[in-house]
C-alpha positions as CSV (number, residue, x, y, z in Angstrom):
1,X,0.0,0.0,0.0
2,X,0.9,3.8,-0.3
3,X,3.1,4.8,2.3
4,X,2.4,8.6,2.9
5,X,5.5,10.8,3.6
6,X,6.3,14.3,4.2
7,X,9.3,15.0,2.3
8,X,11.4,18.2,2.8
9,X,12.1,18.7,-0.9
10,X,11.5,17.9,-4.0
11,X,15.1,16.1,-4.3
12,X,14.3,14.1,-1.4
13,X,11.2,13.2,-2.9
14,X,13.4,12.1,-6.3
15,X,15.4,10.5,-4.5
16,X,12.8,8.3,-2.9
17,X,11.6,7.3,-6.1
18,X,15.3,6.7,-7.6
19,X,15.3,4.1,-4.4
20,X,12.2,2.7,-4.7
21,X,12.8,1.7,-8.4
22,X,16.3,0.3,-7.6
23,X,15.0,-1.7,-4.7
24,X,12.3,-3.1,-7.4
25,X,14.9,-3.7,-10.1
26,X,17.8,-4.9,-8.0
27,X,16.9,-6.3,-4.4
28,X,13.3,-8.0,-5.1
29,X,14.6,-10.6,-7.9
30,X,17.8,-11.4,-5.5
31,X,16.3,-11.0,-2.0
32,X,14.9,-15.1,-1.8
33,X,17.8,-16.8,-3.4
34,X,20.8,-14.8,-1.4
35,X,19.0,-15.2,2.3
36,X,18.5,-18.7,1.2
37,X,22.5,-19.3,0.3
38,X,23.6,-17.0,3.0
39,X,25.5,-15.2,0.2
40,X,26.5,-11.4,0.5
41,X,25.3,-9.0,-2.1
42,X,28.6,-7.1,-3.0
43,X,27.5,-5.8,-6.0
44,X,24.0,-4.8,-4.7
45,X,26.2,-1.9,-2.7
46,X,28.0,-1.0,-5.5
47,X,25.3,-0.3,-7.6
48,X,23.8,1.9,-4.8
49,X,27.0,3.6,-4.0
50,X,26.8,4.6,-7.9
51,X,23.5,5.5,-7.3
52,X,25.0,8.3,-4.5
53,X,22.5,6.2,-1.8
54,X,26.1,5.2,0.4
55,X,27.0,8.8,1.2
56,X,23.3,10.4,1.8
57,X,24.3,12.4,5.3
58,X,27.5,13.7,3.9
59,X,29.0,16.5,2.9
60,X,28.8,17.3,-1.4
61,X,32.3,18.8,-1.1
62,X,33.2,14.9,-0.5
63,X,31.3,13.2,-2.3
64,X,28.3,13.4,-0.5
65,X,24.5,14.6,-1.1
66,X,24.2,16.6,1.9
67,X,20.6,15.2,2.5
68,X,19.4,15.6,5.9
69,X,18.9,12.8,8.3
70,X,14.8,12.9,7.8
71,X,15.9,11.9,4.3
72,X,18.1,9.9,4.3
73,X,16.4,7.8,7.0
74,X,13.6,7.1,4.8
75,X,15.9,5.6,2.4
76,X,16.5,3.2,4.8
77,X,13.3,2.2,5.1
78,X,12.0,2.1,1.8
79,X,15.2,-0.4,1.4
80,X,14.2,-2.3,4.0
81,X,11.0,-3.2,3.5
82,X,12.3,-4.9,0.5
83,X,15.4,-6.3,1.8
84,X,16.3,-5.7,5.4
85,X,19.9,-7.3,5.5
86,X,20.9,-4.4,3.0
87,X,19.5,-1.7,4.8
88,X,21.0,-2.8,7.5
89,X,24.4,-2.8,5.5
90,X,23.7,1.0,4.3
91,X,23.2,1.8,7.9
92,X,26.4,0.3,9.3
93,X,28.4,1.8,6.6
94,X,26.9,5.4,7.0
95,X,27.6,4.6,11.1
96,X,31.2,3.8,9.6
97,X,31.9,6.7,7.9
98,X,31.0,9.0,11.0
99,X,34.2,8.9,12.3
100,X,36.4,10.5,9.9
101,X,33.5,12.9,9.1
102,X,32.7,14.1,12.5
103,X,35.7,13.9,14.4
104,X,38.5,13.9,11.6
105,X,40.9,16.7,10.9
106,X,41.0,18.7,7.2
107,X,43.6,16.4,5.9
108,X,41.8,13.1,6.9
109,X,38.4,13.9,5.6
110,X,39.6,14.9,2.2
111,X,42.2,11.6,2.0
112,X,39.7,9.5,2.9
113,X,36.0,10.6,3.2
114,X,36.0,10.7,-0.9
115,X,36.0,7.0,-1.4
116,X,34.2,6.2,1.8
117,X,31.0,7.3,0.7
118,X,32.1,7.0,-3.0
119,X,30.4,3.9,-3.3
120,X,33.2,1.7,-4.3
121,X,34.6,1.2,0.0
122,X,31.9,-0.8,2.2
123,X,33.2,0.0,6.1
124,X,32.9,-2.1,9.4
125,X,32.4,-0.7,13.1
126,X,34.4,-2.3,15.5
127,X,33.3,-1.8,19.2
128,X,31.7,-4.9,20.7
129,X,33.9,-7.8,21.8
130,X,33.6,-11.1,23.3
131,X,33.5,-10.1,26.3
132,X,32.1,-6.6,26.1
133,X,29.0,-5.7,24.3
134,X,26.5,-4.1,26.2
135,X,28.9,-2.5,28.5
136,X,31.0,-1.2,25.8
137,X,33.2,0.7,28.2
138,X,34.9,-2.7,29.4
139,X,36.8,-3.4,26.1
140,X,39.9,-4.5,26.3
141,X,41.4,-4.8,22.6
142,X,44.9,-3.0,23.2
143,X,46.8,-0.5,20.5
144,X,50.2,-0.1,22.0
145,X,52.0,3.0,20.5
146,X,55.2,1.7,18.7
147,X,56.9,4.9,16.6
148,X,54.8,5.9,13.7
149,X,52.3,2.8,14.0
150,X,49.9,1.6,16.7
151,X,50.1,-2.0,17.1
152,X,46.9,-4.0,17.9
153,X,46.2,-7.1,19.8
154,X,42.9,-8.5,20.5
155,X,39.1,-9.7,19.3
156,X,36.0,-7.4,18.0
157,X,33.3,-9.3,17.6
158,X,29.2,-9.0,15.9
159,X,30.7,-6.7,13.2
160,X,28.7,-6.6,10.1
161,X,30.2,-7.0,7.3
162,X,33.3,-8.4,9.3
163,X,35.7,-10.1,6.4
164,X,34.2,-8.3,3.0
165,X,34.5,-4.4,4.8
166,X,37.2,-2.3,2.9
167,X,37.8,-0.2,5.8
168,X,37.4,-0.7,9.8
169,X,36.7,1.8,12.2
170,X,38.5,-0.1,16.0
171,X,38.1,1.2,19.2
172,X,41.0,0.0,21.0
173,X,42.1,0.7,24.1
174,X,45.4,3.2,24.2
175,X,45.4,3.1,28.0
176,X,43.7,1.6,31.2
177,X,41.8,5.0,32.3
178,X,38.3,3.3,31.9
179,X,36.4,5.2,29.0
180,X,39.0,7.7,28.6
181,X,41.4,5.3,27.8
182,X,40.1,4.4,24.5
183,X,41.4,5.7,21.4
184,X,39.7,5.3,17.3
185,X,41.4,4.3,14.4
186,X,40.5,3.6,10.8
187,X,42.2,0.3,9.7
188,X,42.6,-0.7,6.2
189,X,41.0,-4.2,5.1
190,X,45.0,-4.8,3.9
191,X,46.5,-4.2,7.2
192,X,48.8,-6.9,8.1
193,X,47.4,-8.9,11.1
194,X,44.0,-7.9,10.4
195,X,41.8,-10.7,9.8
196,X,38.0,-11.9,10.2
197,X,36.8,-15.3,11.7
198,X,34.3,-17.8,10.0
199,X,30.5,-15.7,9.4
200,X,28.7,-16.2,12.6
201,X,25.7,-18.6,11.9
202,X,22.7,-16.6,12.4
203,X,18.7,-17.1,12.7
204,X,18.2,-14.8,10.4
205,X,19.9,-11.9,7.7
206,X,21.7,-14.4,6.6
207,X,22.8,-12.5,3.7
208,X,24.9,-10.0,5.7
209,X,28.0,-11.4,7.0
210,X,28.9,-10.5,10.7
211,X,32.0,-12.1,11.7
212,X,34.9,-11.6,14.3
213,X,37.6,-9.3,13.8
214,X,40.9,-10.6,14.9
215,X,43.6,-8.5,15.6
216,X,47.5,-10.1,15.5
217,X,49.9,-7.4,15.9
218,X,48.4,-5.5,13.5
219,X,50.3,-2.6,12.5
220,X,48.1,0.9,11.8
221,X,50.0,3.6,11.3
222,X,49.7,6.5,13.6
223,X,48.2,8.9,10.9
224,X,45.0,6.8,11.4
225,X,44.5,7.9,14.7
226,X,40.9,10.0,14.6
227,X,40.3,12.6,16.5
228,X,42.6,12.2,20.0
229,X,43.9,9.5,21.8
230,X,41.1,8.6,24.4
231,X,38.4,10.1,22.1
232,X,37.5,7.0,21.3
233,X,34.5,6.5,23.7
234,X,32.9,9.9,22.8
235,X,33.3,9.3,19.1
236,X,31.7,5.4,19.4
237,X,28.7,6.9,21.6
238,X,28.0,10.1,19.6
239,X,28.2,7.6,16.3
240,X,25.5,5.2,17.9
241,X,22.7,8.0,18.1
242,X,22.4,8.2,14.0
243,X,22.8,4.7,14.4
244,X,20.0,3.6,16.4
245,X,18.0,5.7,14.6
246,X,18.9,3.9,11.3
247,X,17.9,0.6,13.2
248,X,14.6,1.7,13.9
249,X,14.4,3.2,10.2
250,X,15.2,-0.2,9.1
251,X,12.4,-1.7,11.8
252,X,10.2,0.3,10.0
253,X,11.1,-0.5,6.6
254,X,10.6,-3.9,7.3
255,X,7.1,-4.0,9.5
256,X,5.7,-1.8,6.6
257,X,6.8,-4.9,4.5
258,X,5.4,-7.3,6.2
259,X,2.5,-5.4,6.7
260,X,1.6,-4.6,2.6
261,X,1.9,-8.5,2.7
262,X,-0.6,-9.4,5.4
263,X,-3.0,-7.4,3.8
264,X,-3.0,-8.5,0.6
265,X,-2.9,-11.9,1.0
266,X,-6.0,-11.0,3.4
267,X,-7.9,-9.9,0.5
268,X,-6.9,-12.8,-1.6
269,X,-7.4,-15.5,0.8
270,X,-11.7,-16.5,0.8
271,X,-12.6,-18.4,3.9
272,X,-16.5,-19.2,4.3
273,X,-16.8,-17.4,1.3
274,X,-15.3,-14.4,2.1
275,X,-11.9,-12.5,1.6
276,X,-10.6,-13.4,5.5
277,X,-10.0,-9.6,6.0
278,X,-13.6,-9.2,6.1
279,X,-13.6,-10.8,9.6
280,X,-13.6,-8.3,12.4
281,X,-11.0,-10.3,14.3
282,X,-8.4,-10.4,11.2
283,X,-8.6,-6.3,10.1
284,X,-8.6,-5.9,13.9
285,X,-5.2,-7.5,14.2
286,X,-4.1,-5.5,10.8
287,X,-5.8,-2.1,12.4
288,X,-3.4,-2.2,15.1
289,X,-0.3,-3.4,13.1
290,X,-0.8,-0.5,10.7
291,X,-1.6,2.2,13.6
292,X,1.5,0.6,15.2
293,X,4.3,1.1,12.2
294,X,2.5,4.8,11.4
295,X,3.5,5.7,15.4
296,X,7.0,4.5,14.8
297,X,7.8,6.2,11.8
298,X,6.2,9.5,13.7
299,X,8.9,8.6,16.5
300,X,11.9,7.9,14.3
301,X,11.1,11.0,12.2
302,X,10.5,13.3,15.1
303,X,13.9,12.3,16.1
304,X,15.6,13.0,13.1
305,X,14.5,16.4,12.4
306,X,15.7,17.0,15.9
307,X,19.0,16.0,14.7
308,X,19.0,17.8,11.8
309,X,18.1,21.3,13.6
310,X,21.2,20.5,15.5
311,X,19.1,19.7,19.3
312,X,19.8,17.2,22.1
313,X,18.2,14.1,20.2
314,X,20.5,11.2,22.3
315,X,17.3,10.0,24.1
316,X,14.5,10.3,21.1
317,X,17.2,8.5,19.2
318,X,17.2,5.4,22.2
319,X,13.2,5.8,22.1
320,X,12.7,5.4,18.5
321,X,15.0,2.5,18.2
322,X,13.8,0.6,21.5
323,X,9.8,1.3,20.2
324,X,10.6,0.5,16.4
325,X,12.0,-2.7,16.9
326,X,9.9,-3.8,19.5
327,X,6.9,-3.1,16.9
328,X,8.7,-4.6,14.4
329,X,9.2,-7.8,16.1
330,X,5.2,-7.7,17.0
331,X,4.3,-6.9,13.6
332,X,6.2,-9.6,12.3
333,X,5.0,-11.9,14.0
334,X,1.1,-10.8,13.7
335,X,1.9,-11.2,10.0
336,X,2.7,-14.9,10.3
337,X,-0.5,-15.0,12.5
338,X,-2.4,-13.9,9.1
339,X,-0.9,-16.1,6.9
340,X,-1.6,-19.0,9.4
341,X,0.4,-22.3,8.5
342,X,1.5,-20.3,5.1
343,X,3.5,-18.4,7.5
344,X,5.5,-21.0,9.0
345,X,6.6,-22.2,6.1
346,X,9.3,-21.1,4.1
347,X,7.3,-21.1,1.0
348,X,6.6,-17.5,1.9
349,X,8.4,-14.7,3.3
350,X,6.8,-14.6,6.6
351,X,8.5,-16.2,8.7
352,X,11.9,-14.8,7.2
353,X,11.0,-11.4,8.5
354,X,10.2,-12.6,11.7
355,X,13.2,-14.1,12.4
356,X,14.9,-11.0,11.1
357,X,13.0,-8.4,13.1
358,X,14.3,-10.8,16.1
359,X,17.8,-9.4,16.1
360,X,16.7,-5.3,15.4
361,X,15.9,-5.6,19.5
362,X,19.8,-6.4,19.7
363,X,22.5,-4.6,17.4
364,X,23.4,-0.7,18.0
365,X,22.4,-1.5,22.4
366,X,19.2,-4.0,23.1
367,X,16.6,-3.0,23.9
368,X,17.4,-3.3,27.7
369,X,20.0,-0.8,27.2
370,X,17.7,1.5,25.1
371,X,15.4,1.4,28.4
372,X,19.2,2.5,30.6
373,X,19.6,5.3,28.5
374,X,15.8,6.8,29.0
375,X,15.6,6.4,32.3
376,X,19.2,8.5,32.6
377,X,18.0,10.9,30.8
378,X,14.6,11.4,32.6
379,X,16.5,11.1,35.5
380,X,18.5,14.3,34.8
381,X,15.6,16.1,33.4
């Protein structure tokens, strides 16, 4: 069904349809067969990088579009509700790019920024480990300062596109003063004792590859340091505001997916000689999953054009992520509800989204964490 938007221009609104007619031409006819072979769409990023859809929230003067974060947000979703493992990927680059953009000097942002959002460099964002992921602070991946080069020992691991990233962003520990102690730096796929583990073997998006990052005395020269040393925990906190709100842009994306599917199969399916949305208990169930994905887009949105007016948007950012995906999961599984035992079988796509929406309550802080952050917030309010 038509998903109504309010656009802030008419590029944006071009640019919308330049993504919906990609997503038609080049995600639907690959979406079934790639989840199915757990096979990463490479080339499915370069032809949106060429499209100018990696590099949306950045500067023109590198190779950006300079399209605020309202817009390019409901990129993301349109992608997603076609394909959710490659808005995903679009969000975890954009997240990897915010380093060098935000916190980078001159010099890095015009050597590297270019081809970053290009289209041609996919990037990786390196903070969770083994033994730290939701408290972040506790990493303990070392980068010991050795003349011109940092050398790195340890393990990241969840990192999207972990072993087929051109770039990675680490957050590394520099020195053992808790948060302050960790530093950024943006390692080159090629650097020597940089490495990724077998995929992980995952429920669902099994067409984006998240895999360890193993770091053997790798050797990343000094020059790659961005911002200071023991900005790191600033830069890796500030970067996961746009991203949550990219997750729930892509919870979105997905529900409203799963949704347009429901419905039409409703219509289609007769049962006692009626379509079966005709029953008062069905479009009940379908009432409140399309009132549910309109409030979250409301919430997501509201949060980005805080962002782009330049306001406090940490906590609408936590709220839109931790109420999006929580829909999304709901809405995904009211879909299979719909379908009934069409929907737990692979035959249709169902079930796939359900186990997708599954791990949206996870990546960029659960859902848990999402909760933290809000009560802080009200709590100093």
């Amino acid at each position: 069904m038509p998903v109504s938007r309010q656009l802030p221009s008419d590029e944006a609104r071009s640019l919308l349809e330049l993504t919906r007619e990609l997503a038609v031409a080049e995600l639907d006819p690959r979406v079934e067969a790639a989840e199915e072979a757990g096979e990463f769409p490479r080339e499915v990023f370069r032809t949106l990088g060429k499209a100018g859809l990696l590099g949306l929230a950045y500067p023109e003067e590198y190779g950006g579009a300079a399209q605020p974060y309202e817009t390019y947000l409901q990129v993301l979703e349109e992608l997603a509700s076609h394909w959710l493992a490659v808005a995903l990927g679009v969000s975890v680059h954009t997240l990897a790019c915010y380093p060098v953009a935000a916190f980078g000097s001159d010099e890095q942002k015009a050597r590297w920024l270019p081809e970053m959002v290009g289209g041609e460099q996919l990037g990786a964002y390196c903070l969770s480990e083994p033994n730290s992921g939701s408290d972040a602070a506790a990493l303990s991946t070392r980068a010991k300062r050795e003349g011109d080069e940092y050398v790195v020992n340890g393990v990241k691991a969840w990192i999207t596109h972990g072993g087929v990233a051109d770039f990675y962003n680490l957050m590394v520990r520099t020195n053992d003063d808790g948060p302050r102690g960790i530093s950024c730096l943006l390692a080159d796929a090629a650097t020597p004792g940089l490495s990724a583990a077998p995929p992980e073997k995952k429920m669902g998006m099994r067409s984006s590859t998240t895999a360890q990052v193993l770091l053997d005395d790798a050797r990343v020269d000094a020059d790659r340091l961005i911002g200071a040393e023991g900005q790191g925990f600033t830069i890796a906190l500030a970067a996961l505001d746009g991203g949550r709100l990219g997750i729930a842009a892509c919870a979105v994306g997905l529900a409203q997916g799963a949704l347009d599917y429901a419905v039409d199969y409703a219509k289609g399916r007769k049962q006692f000689g009626r379509p079966i949305i005709d029953n008062q208990g069905l479009s009940f169930m379908l009432a409140d999953m399309a009132t549910a994905v309109e409030s979250a887009r409301a919430l997501y949105l509201s949060a980005a054009r805080r962002r782009d007016a330049g306001e406090a948007y940490g906590r609408y950012a936590a709220m839109a992520k931790l109420h999006a995906t929580d829909m999304a999961m709901k809405v995904t599984t009211d879909a299979v509800q719909v379908l009934g035992g069409y929907g737990y079988t692979s035959d249709y796509p169902a079930e796939r989204w359900m186990r997708e929406a599954k791990v949206l309550q996870i990546v960029e802080g659960t859902n848990q964490v999402q909760r933290l952050v809000i009560g802080r917030h009200l709590a100093k309010s």
